[in-house]
BATORGU-663472 format. One line per 5 residues: number of its first residue (from 1); for each residue x, y, z of C-alpha. Coordinates in steps of 0.25 Angstrom, whole numbers, plus 5000, padded with zeros to 4 digits. Example, Ala and Ser with C-alpha at 12.3 -4.5 7.8 and 13.67 -1.06 7.14 Angstrom:
1> 5049/4982/5031 ~ 5055/4996/5029
% end
This chain:
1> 5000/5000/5000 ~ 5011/5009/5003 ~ 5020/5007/4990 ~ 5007/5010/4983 ~ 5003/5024/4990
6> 5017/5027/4989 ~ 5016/5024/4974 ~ 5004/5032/4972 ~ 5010/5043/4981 ~ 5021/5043/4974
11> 5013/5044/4959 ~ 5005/5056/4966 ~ 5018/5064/4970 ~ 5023/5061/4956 ~ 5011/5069/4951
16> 5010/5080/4963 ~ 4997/5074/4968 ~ 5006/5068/4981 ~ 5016/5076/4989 ~ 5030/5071/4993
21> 5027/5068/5006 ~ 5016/5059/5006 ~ 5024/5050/4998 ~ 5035/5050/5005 ~ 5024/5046/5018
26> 5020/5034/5008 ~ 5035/5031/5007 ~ 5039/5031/5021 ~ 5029/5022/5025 ~ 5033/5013/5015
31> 5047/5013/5018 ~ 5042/5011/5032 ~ 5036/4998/5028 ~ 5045/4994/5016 ~ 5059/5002/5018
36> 5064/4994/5005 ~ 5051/4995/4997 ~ 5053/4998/4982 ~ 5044/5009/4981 ~ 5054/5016/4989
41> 5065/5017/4981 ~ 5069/5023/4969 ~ 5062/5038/4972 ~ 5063/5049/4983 ~ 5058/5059/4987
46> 5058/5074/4994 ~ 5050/5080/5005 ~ 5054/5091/5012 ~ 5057/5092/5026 ~ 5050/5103/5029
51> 5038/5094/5023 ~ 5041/5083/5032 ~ 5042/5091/5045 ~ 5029/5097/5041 ~ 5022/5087/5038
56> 5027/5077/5051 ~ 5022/5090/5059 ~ 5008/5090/5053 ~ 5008/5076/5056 ~ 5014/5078/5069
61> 5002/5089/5071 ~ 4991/5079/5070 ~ 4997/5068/5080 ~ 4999/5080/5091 ~ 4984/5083/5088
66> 4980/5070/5091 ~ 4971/5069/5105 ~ 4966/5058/5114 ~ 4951/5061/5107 ~ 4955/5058/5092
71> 4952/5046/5083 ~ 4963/5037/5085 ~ 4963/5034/5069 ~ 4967/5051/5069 ~ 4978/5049/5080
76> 4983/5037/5071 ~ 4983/5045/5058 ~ 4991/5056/5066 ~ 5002/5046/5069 ~ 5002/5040/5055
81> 5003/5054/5049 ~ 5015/5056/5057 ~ 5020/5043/5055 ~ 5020/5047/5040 ~ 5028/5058/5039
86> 5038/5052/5048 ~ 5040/5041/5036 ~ 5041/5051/5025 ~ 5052/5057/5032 ~ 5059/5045/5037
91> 5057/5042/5022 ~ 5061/5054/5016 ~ 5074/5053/5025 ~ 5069/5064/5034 ~ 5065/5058/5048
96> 5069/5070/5057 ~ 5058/5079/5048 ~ 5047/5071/5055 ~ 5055/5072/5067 ~ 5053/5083/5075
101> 5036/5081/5072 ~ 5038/5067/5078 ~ 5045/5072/5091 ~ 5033/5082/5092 ~ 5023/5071/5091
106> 5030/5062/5101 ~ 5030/5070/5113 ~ 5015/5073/5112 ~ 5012/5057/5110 ~ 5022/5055/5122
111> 5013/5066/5129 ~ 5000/5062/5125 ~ 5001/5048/5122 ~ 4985/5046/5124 ~ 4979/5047/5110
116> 4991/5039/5106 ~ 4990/5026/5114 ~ 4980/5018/5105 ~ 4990/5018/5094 ~ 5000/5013/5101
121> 4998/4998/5100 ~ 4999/5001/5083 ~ 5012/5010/5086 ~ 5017/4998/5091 ~ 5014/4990/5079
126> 5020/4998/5071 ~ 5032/5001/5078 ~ 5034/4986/5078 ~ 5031/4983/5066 ~ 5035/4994/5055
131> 5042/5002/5065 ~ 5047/5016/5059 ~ 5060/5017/5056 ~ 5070/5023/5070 ~ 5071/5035/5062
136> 5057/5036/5058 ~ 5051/5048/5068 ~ 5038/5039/5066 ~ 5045/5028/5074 ~ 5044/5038/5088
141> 5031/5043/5084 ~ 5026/5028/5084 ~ 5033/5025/5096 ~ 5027/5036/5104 ~ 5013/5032/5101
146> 5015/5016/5105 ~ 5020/5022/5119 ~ 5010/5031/5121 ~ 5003/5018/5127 ~ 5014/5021/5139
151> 5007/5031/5149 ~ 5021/5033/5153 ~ 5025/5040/5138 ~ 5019/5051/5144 ~ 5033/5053/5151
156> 5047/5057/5144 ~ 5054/5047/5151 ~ 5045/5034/5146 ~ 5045/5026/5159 ~ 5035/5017/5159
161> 5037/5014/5141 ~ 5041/5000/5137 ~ 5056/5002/5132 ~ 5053/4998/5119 ~ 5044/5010/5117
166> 5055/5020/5125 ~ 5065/5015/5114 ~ 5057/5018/5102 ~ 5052/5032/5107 ~ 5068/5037/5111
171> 5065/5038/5126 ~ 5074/5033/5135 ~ 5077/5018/5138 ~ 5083/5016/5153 ~ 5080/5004/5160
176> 5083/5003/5176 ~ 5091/4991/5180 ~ 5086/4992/5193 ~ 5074/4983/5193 ~ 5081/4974/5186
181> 5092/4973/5195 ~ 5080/4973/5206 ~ 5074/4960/5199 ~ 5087/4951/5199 ~ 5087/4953/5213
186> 5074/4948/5215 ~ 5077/4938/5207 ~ 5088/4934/5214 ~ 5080/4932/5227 ~ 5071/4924/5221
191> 5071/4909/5222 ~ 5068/4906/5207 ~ 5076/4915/5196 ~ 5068/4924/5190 ~ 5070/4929/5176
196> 5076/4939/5174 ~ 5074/4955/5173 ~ 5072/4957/5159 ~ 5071/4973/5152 ~ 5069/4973/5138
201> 5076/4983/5132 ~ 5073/4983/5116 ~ 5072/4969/5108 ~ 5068/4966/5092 ~ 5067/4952/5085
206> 5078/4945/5090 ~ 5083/4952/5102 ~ 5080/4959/5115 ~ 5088/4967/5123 ~ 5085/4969/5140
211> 5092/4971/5152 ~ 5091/4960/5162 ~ 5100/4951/5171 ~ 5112/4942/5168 ~ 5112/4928/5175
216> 5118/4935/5188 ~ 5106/4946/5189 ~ 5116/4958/5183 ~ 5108/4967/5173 ~ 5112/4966/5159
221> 5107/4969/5145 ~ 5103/4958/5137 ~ 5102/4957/5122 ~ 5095/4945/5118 ~ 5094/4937/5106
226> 5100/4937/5093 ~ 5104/4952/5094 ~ 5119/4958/5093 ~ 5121/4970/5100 ~ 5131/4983/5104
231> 5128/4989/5118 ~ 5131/5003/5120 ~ 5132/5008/5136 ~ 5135/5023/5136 ~ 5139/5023/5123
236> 5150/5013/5124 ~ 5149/4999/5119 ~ 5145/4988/5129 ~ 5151/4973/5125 ~ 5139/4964/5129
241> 5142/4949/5131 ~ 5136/4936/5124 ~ 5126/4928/5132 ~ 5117/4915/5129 ~ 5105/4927/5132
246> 5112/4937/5124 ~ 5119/4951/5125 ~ 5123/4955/5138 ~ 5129/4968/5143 ~ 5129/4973/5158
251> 5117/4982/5160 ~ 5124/4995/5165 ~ 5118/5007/5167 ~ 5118/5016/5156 ~ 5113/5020/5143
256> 5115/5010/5132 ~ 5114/5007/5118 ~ 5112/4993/5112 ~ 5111/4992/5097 ~ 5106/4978/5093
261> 5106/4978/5078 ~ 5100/4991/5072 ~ 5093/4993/5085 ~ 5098/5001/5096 ~ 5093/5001/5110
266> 5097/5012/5118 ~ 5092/5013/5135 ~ 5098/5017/5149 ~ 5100/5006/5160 ~ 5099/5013/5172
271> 5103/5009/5187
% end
């Protein structure tokens, strides 16, 4: 359906009955679903900037408009305009043009989450299934919308949001070691083994990586599963060491950087 509105698009524009950025909204949607599609290649095309920005801030416009009272089909279309324009530019090879609109409409869903929280569950699903690109703006703006299901989003620091959720939407990361340093005491005043802590931290098809305990109770970052990995503590490589369960490095305190293929997880590990 795609490949033939942008085709039809295109043809239009050709004739001046289309304008520029519409097709370039057909093609960055595409590209979104088929980044190698034929219909793609072998054309380009110009919007300017200035259009862009004008046109993510129209768009932007109609989200921040949006109250607990309206349809949620309008606050849906709201999103999706934005979502548009955020794929032309990611397209067109202009992100930060949709930028600054986005950053806008973030801090009002993150303030308001109300009228947003019935489309959360389809934010999801569509950041699980054909997420935006990491540097789509659209990919924040969706992000923001499947937490506005946490009453806690209300808040800068995030606290009560799933780390999952704190990762996509660039807030802060930090796990306390505390409790799970409190659990592996319990545990070990209790008459059976219990299993242990477990903090998941980030995982995708194949690996998971958390922060738990070794075999003598000492908190530790585990990557599990088929996964290779750098670690990063304070900005200075971290050696992890090979076991049967995975990679393991010393949970110390501090701010670290994992990067696990093409994905990097960034978080604290606080006392």
């Amino acid at each position: 359906m795609l490949r033939d509105q942008l085709a039809d698009a295109r043809a239009e524009w050709a004739r001046g009955e289309a304008g520029a950025l519409e097709v370039a909204v057909l093609a960055g949607l595409l590209a979104r679903a088929r980044p190698d599609d034929d219909a793609l290649s072998g054309w380009t095309l110009d919007v300017p900037v200035d259009a862009l920005k004008e046109a993510a801030e129209e768009a932007a416009d109609g989200v921040m408009a949006v109250d607990e009272d309206d349809d949620p089909a309008e606050s849906w279309d709201a999103l999706c305009s934005l979502d548009e324009v955020c794929a032309a530019s990611l397209w067109l090879r202009r992100p930060a043009a949709a930028g600054p609109a986005v950053e806008q409409v973030l801090g009002v869903l993150r303030a308001f989450p109300e009228p947003w929280r019935l489309h959360a569950a389809r934010a999801t699903e569509l950041l699980r299934t054909q997420p935006p690109a990491a540097s789509d703006p659209a990919r924040l703006l969706w992000a923001a919308v499947e937490a506005s299901t946490w009453e806690e989003h209300r808040r800068d620091t995030e606290p009560g949001a799933p780390l999952s959720v704190k990762e996509r939407l660039g807030l802060p990361v930090v796990v306390s070691l505390a409790p799970i340093s409190a659990e592996t005491r319990l545990a070990a005043a209790s008459a059976l083994p219990d299993a242990p802590p477990w903090t998941t931290l980030a995982q995708e098809s194949g690996w998971e990586l958390a922060v738990t305990v070794d075999e003598r109770g000492v908190p530790v970052l585990l990557l599990a599963g088929e996964g290779l990995a750098t670690f990063h503590l304070g900005g200075v490589s971290v050696e992890p060491v090979a076991t049967p369960d995975g990679l393991v490095c010393p949970a110390t305190p501090g701010d670290w950087r994992v990067e696990v293929g093409a994905r990097t997880v960034a978080f604290r590990l606080a006392p």
